[in-house]
C-alpha positions in Angstrom: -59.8 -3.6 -13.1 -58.4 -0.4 -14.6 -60.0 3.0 -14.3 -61.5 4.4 -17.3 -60.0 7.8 -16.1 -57.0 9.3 -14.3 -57.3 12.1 -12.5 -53.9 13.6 -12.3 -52.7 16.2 -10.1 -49.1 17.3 -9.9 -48.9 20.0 -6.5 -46.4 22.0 -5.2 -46.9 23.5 -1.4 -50.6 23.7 -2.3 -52.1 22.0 0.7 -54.8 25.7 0.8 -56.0 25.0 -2.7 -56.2 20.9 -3.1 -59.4 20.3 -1.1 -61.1 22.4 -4.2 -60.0 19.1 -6.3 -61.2 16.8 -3.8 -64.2 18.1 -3.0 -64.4 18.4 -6.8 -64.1 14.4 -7.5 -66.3 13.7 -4.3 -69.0 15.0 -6.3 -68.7 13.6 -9.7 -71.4 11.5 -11.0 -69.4 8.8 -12.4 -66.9 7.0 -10.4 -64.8 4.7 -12.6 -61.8 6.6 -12.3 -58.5 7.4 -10.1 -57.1 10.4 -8.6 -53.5 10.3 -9.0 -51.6 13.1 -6.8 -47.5 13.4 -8.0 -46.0 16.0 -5.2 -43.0 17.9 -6.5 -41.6 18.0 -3.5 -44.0 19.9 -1.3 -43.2 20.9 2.0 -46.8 22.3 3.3 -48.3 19.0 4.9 -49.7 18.2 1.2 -48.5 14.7 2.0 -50.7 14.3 5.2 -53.5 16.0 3.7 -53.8 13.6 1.4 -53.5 10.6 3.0 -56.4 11.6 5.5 -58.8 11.6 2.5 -57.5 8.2 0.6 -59.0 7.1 4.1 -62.3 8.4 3.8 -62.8 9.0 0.0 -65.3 6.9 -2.4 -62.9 6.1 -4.8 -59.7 5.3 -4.9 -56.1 7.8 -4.5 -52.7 7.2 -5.2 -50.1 9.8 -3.5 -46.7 9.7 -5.1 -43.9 12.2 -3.9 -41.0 13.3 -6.1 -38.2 15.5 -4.7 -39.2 19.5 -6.8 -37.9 18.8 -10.5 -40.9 20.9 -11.9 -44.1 20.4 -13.7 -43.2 18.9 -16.9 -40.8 16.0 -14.6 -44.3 16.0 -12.6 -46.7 15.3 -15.5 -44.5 13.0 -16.8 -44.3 10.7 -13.6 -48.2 11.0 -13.7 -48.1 9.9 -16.8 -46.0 6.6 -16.4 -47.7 6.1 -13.1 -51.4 6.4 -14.5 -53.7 3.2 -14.4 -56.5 4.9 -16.3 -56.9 5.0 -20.0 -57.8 8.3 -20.3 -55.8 10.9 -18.4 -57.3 13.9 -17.6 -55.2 16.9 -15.9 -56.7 19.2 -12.9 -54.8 21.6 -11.5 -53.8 21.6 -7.7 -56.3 24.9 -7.6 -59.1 24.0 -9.9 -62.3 22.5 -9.7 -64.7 20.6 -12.4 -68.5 20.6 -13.0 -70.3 17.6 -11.2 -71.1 15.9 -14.5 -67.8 16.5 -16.0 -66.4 12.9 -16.4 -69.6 12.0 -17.5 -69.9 14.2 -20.2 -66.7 13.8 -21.1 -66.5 9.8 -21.3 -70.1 10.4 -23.3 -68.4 12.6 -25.9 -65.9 9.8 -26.6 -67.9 7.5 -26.2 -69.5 9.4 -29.3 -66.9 8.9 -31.5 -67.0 5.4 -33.3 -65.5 2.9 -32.2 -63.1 1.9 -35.2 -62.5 5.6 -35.3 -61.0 6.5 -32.1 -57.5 5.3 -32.3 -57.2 7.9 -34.6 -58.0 10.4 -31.6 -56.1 11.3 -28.3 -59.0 13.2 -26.5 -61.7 15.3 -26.1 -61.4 19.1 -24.9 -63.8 21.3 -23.2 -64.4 24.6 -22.3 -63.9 26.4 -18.8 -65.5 29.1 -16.7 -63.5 31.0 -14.1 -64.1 30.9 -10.8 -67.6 33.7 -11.0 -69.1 31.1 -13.8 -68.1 33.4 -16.6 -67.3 31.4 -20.1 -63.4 32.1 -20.7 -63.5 33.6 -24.2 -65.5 32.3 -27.4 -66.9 28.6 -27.6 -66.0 26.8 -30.6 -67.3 27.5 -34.3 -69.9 24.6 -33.8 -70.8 22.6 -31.4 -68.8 19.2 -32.0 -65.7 19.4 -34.1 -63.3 17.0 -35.0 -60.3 18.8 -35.3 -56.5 19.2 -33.6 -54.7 21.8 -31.5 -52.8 23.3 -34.5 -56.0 23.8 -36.8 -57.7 25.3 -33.9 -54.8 27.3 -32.5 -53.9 29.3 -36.3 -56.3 28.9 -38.4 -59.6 29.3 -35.6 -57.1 31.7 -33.2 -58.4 29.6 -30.3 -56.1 31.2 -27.4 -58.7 30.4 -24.4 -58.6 28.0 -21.3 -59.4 24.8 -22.4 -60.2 21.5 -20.3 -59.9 17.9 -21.4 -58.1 14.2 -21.6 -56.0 12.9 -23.5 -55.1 8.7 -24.3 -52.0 7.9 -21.7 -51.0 5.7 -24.3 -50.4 8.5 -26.7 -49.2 10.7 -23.4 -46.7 7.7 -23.2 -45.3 8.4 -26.9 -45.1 12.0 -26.3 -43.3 13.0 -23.0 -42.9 16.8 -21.9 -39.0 17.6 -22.2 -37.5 18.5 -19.1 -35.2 20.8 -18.6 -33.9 21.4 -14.6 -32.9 24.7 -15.4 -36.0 25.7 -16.6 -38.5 23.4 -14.5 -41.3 24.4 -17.1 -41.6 24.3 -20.7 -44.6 26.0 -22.6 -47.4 22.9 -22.9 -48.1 23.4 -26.6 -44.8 21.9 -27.3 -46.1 18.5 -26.9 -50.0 19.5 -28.0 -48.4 20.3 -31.2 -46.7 17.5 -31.9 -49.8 15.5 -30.5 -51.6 17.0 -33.2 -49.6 15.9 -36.3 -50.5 12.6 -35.2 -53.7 12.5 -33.4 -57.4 14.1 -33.6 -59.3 16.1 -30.7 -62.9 16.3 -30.5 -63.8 19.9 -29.4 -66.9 20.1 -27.8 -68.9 23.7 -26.7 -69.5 22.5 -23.1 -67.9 24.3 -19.6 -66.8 21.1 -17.2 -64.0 23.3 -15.7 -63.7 26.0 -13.3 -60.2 27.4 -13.2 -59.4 30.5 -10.6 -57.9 33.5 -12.7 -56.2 34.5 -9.5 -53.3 32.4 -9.8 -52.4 32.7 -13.5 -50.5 35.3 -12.9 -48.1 34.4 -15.2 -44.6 36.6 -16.1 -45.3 39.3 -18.6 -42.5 39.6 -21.4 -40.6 42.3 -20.0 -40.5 40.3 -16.6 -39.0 37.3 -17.1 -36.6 34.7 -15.4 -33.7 33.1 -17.5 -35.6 30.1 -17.0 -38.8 31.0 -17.9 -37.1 31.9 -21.4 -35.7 28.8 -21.9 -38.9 26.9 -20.9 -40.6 29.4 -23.8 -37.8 29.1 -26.3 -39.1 25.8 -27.5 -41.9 26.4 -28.4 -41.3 29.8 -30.9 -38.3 27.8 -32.3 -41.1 25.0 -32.6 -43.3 27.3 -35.2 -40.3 28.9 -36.7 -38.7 25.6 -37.5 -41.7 23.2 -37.9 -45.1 25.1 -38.6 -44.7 26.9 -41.7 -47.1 25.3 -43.6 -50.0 28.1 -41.0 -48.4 31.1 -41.4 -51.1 31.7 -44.1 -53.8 32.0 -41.3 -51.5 33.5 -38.6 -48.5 35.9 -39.7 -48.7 37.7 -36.9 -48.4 34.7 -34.3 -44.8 33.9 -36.5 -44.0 37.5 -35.9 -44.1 37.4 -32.5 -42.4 33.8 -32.2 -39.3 35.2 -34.1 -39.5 38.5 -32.0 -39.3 36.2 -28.7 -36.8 33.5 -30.3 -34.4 36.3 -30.9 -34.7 38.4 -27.7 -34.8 35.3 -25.5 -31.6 33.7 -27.7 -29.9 37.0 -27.1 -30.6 37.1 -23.3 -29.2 33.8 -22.9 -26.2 34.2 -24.9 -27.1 32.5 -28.5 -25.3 34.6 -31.3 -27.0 35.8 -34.3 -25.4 33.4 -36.6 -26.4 30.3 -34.2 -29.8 31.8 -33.8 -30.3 31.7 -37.5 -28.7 27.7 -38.4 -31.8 25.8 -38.2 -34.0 28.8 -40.2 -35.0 28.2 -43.7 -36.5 30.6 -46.0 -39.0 33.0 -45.2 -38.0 32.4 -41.9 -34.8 32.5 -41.8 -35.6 36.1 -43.2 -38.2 36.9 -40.5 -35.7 36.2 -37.8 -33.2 38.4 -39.2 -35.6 40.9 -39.1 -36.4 40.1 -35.6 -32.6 40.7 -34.7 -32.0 44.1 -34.3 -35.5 44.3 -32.0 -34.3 41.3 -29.9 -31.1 42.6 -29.1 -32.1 45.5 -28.1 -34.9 44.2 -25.5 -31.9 41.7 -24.4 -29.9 44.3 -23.4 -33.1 45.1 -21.2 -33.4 42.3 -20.2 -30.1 41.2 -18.7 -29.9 44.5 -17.4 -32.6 43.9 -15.1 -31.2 39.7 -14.4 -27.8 40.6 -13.0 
C-alpha cells in the first residue's frame, strides 16, 4: 500500500548534516510514510550513508541519485518519484518535532472531507535550531487561506514548514534552468495558490539551522543567482497586480531587482519593459535609471 506521506529530501555533499533528518524520522510517532532521498550528484559518501540506514531503519527509504542539475531538477524528480500522497519537504540539514507528521496529517485530516480537493496542504511554523519561534505566528490559530493572501496582504515573510498534494506538485513543476540551478520557490507557491487552498496552522513541527541560510545579499550575487530570482519579480510585475494595494513597497522592490538583474545580464530597456502594462510598466521605468546604475556594479564585480 501507498504511504500517506513522502518524506522528500534532495542533498548535495551533505553526508555531515543528513543523520539530523534521520534521526528526525526515527523518532516520529506516526509511521505511514516514506523517506525519499534524490542526490544531486553528491560526492561525500551520501550514497553509502544511506544505504547503511535503509538496512536498519523502521520504515522504509528509497535512495535515488541524479548526476548535479540543482534543486529545482532535484525536487522535481522527488516529485515524480514520490509514492506518498502527501509530500512533505525537509531539508538535507533540518530536523522536525517528534509529533510532526502526526499533527500534520491531524490538521488535514481536519478539513472535510468533500472540501479538500480544493486544498494542496497544510503549513506550519518553525523554530531555529535554540527553539526560538522564527518571526510572528499566524493572525489566528487555524486559517484557511493561500500563499499570496498571506504573503501581501498578512506580510508573512517567515520560515514556514509543511506538505503539499503530489498530485497538485505533479501539475505544477519547478522550472529548471541549468544555468541557474535554482529558481526562487514562490514561483510555483504562487501559482499553487491561484488554484489551491492552504490551511495555516500556529504550531512549530520544524527546526531549521539558521547557520546555513546564508543566502547572497543583493549586492553579492552570481549571474545565476539573478536569473533564478528574475522570475519571480517579473512574476509580481506581470501577474500580481491585483496586491499591490496591500504591498507597494514589495512591487517596488520587484521592479528595482527586475531592472538591475535584466541589466546585468544584458536585457535592454525597451525588452525589459514589453511584457509591462500600466502602472507597471511605469514603475519599471522608474526603476531604470536605479537598475542600471547598480548593473554597472554589478558586472563590475562579475568579470
Amino acid at each position: 500500500m501507498s504511504p500517506t506521506f513522502t518524506v522528500f529530501t534532495a542533498t548535495y555533499n551533505r553526508a555531515h548534516t543528513l543523520s539530523r533528518v534521520y534521526e528526525s524520522l526515527q523518532a516520529q510517532t506516526l509511521r505511514d510514510f516514506e523517506w525519499l532521498v534524490v542526490d544531486d550528484g553528491s560526492t561525500d559518501g551520501s550514497r553509502a550513508l544511506v544505504a547503511g540506514w535503509a538496512a536498519q531503519a523502521a520504515f522504509p527509504i528509497r535512495y535515488v541519485y541524479q548526476p548535479n542539475a540543482g534543486k529545482p531538477a532535484a525536487f522535481n524528480r522527488g516529485v515524480l518519484e514520490a509514492r506518498g500522497d502527501l509530500f512533505l519537504n525537509l531539508d538535507s540539514d533540518d530536523a522536525c518535532m517528534p509529533t510532526a507528521l502526526e499533527r500534520l496529517l491531524h490538521h488535514w485530516t481536519a478539513i472535510p472531507e468533500q472540501q479538500r480537493t480544493g486544498f494542496t496542504g497544510v503549513t506550519a511554523l518553525c523554530v531555529d535550531e535554540r527553539g526560538h519561534l522564527h518571526g510572528q505566528p499566524y493572525p489566528r490559530d487555524v486559517m484557511d487561506s493561500d500563499s499570496l493572501e498571506m504573503h501581501f496582504r498578512y506580510r508573512d515573510r517567515w520560515e514556514r514548514w509543511g506538505f503539499h498534494r503530489t498530485e497538485v506538485l505533479r501539475a505544477f513543476p519547478f522550472p529548471v534552468d541549468q544555468t541557474a540551478r535554482f529558481v526562487s520557490e514562490s514561483v510555483v507557491w504562487f501559482r499553487i495558490a491561484r488554484h489551491y487552498r492552504t490551511r495555516f496552522v500556529n504550531e512549530p513541527l520544524r527546526s531549521y539551522y539558521v547557520a546555513r541560510r546564508r543566502e547572497d545579499q543583493l549586492t553579492n550575487l552570481t549571474r545565476g543567482a539573478m536569473r533564478g530570482r528574475l522570475p519571480y519579480h517579473l512574476m509580481v510585475l506581470v501577474e500580481l497586480g491585483e496586491w499591490w494595494r496591500y504591498a507597494p513597497l514589495e512591487f517596488v522592490r520587484s521592479a528595482l531587482a527586475y531592472s538591475r538583474y535584466s541589466f546585468t545580464l544584458g536585457t535592454g530597456r525597451t525588452d525589459q519593459l514589453r511584457d509591462m502594462q500600466g502602472p507597471m510598466w511605469v514603475l519599471v521605468a522608474l526603476a531604470q535609471p536605479v537598475g542600471w546604475l547598480v548593473s554597472r556594479i554589478d558586472r563590475r564585480r562579475l568579470r
